[in-house]
TIDO-299965 format. One record per atom (N, C-alpha, C): x, y, z; residue number from 1; atom name. Coordinates in pm, whole numbers. Example, Ala and Ser with C-alpha at 12.3 -4.5 7.8 and 13.67 -1.06 7.14 Angstrom:
# residues 2
{{1319,-569,780},1,"N"};
{{1230,-450,780},1,"CA"};
{{1320,-330,780},1,"C"};
{{1285,-225,708},2,"N"};
{{1367,-106,714},2,"CA"};
{{1290,3,787},2,"C"};
//
This chain:
# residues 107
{{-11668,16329,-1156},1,"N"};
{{-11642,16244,-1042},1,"CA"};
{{-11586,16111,-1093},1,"C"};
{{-11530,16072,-1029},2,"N"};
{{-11430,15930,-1074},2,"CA"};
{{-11494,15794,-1018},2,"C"};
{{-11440,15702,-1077},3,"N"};
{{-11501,15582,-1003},3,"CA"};
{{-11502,15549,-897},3,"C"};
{{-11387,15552,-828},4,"N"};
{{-11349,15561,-707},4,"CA"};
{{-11472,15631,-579},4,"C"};
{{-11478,15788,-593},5,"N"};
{{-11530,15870,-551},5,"CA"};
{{-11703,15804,-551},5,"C"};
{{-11758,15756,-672},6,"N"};
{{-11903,15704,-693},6,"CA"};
{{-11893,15590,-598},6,"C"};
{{-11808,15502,-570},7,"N"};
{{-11803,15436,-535},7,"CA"};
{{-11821,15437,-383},7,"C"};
{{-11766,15488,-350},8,"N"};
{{-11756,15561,-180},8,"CA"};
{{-11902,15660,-159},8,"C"};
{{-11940,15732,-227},9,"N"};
{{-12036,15801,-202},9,"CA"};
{{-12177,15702,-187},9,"C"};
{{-12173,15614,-273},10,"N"};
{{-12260,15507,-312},10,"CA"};
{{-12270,15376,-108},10,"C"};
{{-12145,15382,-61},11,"N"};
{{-12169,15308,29},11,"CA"};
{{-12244,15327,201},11,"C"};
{{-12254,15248,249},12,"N"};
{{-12300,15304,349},12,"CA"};
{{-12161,15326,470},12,"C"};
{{-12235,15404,602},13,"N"};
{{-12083,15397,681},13,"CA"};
{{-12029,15301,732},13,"C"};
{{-12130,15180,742},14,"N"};
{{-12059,15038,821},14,"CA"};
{{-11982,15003,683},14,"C"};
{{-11946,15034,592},15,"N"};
{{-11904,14968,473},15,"CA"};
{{-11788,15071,427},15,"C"};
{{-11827,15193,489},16,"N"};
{{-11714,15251,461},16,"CA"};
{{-11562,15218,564},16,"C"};
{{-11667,15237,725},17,"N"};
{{-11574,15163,801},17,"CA"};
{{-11480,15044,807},17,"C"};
{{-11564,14949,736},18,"N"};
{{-11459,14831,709},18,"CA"};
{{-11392,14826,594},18,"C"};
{{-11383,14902,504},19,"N"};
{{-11309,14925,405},19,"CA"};
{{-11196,15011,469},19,"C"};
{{-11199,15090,559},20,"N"};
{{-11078,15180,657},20,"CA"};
{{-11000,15046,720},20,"C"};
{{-11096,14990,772},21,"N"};
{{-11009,14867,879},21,"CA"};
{{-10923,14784,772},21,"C"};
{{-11005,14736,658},22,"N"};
{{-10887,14636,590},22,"CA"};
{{-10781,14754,596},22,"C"};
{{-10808,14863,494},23,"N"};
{{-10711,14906,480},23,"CA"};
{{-10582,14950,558},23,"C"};
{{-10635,14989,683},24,"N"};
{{-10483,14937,854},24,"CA"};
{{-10455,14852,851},24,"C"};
{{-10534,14764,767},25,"N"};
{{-10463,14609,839},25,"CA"};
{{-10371,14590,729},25,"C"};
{{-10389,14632,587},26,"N"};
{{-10292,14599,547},26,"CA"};
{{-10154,14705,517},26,"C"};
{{-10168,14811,601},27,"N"};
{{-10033,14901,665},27,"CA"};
{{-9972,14849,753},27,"C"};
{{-10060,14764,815},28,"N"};
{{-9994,14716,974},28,"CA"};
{{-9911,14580,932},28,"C"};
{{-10009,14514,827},29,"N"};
{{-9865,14419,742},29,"CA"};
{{-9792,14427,637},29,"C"};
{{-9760,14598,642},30,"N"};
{{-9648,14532,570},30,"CA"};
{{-9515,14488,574},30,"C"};
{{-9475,14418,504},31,"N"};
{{-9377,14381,464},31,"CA"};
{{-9230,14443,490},31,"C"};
{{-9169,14421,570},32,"N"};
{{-9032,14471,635},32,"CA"};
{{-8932,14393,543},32,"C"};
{{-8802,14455,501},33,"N"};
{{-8703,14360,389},33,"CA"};
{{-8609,14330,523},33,"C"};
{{-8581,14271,479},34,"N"};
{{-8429,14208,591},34,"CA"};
{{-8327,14342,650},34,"C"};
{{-8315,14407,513},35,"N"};
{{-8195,14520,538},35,"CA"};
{{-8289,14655,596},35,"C"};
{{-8428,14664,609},36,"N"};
{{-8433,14768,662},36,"CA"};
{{-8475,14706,866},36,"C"};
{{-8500,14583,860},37,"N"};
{{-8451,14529,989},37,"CA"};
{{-8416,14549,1087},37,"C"};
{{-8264,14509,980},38,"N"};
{{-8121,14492,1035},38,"CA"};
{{-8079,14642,1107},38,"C"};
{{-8128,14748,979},39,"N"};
{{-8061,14849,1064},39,"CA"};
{{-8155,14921,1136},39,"C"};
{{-8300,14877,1137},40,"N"};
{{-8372,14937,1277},40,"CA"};
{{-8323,14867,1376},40,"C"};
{{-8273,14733,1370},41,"N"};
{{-8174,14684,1483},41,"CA"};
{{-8126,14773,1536},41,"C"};
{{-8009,14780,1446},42,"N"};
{{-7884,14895,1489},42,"CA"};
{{-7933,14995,1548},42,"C"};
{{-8008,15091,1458},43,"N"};
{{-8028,15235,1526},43,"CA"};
{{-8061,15212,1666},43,"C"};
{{-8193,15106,1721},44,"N"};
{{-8243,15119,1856},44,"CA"};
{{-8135,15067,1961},44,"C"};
{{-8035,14967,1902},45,"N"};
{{-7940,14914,1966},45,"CA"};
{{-7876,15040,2037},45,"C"};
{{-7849,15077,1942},46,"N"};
{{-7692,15242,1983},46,"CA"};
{{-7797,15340,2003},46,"C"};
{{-7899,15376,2003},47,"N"};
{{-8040,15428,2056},47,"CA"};
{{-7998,15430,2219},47,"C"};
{{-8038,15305,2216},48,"N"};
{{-8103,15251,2411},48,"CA"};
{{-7923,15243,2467},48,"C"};
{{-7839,15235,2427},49,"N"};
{{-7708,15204,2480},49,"CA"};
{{-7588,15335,2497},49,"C"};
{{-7579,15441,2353},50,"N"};
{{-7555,15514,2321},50,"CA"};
{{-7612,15660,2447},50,"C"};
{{-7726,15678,2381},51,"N"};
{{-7824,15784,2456},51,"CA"};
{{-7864,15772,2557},51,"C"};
{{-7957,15616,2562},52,"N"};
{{-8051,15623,2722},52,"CA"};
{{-8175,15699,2649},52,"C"};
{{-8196,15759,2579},53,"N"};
{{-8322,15824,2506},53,"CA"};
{{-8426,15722,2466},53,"C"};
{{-8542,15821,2546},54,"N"};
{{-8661,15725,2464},54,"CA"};
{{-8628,15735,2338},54,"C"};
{{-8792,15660,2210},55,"N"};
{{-8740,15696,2100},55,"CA"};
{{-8767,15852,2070},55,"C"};
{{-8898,15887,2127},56,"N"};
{{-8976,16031,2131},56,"CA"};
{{-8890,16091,2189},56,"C"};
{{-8775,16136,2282},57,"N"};
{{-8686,16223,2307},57,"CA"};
{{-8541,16204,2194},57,"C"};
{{-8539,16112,2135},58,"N"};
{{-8452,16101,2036},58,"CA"};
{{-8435,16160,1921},58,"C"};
{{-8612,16128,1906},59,"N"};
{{-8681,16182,1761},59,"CA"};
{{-8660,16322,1762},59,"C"};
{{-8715,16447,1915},60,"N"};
{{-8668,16559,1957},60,"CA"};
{{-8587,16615,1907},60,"C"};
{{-8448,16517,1980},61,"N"};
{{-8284,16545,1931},61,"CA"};
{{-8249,16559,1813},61,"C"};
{{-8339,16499,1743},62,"N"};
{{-8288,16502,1550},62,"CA"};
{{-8341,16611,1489},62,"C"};
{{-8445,16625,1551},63,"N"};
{{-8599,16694,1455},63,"CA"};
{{-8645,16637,1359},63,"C"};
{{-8703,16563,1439},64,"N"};
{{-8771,16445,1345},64,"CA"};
{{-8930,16384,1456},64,"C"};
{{-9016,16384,1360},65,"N"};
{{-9175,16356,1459},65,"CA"};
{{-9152,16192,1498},65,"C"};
{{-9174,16187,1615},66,"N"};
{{-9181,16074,1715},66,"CA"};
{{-9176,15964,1619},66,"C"};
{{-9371,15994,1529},67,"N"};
{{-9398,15864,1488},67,"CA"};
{{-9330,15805,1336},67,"C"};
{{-9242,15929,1278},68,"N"};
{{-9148,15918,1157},68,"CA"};
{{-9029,15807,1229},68,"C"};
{{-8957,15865,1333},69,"N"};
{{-8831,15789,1429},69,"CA"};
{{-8876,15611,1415},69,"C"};
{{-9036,15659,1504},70,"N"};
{{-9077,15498,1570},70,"CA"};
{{-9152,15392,1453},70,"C"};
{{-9170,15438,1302},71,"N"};
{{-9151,15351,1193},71,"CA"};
{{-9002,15334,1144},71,"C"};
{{-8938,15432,1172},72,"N"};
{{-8780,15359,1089},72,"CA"};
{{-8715,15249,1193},72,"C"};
{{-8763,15298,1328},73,"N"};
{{-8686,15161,1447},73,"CA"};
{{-8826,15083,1432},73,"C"};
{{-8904,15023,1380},74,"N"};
{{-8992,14957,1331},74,"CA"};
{{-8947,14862,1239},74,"C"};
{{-8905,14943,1148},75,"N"};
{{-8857,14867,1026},75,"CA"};
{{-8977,14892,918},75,"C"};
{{-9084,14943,953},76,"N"};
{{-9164,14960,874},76,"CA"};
{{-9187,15105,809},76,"C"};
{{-9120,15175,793},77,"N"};
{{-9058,15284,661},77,"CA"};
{{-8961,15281,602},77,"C"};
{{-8957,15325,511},78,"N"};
{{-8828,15295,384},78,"CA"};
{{-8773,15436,463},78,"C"};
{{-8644,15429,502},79,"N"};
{{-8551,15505,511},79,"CA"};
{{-8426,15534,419},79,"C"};
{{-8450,15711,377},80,"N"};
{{-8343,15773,303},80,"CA"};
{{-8238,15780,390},80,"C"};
{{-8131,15805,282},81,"N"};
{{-7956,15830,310},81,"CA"};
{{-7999,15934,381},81,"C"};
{{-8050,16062,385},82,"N"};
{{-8039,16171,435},82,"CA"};
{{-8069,16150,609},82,"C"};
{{-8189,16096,571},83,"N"};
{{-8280,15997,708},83,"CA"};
{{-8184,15937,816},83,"C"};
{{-8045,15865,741},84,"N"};
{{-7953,15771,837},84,"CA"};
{{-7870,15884,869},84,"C"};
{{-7825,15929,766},85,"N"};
{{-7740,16049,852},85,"CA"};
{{-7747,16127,948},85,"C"};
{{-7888,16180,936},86,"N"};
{{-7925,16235,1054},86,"CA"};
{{-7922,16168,1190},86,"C"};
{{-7985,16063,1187},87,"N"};
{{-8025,16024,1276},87,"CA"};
{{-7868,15886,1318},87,"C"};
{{-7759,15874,1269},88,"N"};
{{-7588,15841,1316},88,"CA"};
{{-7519,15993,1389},88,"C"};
{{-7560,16117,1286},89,"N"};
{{-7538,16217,1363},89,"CA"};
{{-7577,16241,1506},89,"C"};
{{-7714,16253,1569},90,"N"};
{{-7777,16232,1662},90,"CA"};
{{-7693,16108,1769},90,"C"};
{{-7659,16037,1689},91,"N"};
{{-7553,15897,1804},91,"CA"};
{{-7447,15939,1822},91,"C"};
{{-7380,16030,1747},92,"N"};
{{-7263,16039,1732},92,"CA"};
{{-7179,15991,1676},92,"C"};
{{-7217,15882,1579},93,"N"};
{{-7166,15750,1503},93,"CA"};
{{-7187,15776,1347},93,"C"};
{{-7040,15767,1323},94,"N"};
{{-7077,15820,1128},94,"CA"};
{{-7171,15669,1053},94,"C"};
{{-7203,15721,986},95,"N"};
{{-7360,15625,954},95,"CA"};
{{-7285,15508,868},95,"C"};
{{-7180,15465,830},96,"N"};
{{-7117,15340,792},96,"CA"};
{{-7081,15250,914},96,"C"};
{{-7079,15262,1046},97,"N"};
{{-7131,15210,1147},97,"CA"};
{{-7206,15145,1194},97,"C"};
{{-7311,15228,1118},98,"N"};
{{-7468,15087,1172},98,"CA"};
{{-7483,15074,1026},98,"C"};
{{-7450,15076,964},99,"N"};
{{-7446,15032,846},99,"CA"};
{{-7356,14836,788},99,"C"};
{{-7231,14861,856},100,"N"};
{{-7172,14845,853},100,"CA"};
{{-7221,14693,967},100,"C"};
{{-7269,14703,1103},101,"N"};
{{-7376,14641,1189},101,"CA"};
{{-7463,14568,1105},101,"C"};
{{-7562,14669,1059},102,"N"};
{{-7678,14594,987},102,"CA"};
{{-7629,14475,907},102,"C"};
{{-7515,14493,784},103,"N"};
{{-7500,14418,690},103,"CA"};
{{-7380,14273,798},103,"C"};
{{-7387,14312,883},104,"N"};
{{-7319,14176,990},104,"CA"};
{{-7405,14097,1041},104,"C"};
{{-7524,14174,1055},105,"N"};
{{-7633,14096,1112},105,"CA"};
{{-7664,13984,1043},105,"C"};
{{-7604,14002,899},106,"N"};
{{-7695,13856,814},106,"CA"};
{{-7589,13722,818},106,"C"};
{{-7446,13784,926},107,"N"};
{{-7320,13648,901},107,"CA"};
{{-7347,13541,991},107,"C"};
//
């Protein structure tokens, strides 16, 4: 058994519980960079304007789970190349577009 594991076994549940809560709290802050932002900007921009799609009927359209969609228009998941493509495909917009958006956002 590891330290970790002794460690947790060793506590009680009000102690385990608040060791859960910091730990949301510090998912819930993290840290967004400018450029992944910018282009959750974009996507929800051409999202809500483009489609008319919630984000959960969007997410649908891609095949992609609601709450994967509603952290990248968050800004709070690191989004892959594969990730934008899909989801410019889904707009109809080749992904140097909101790309292209995002990096305007900072002029």
């Amino acid at each position: 058994m590891n330290n970790a594991m002794a460690r947790v076994r060793a506590m009680s549940p009000e102690e385990i519980e608040e060791e859960l809560m910091a730990i949301r709290e510090l998912k819930r802050k993290r840290a967004k960079t400018p450029l992944q932002t910018r282009i959750a900007d974009a996507l929800r921009k051409h999202r809500e304007s483009d489609t008319g799609l919630s984000q959960e009927q969007f997410a649908d359209h891609i095949g992609m789970h609601r709450a994967q969609y509603g952290a990248i228009e968050r800004g709070t998941r690191d989004l892959r190349l594969s990730t934008l493509l899909r989801a410019a495909k889904g707009l109809e917009r080749p992904a140097w577009v909101i790309l292209k958006e995002a990096e305007g956002a900072d002029s």
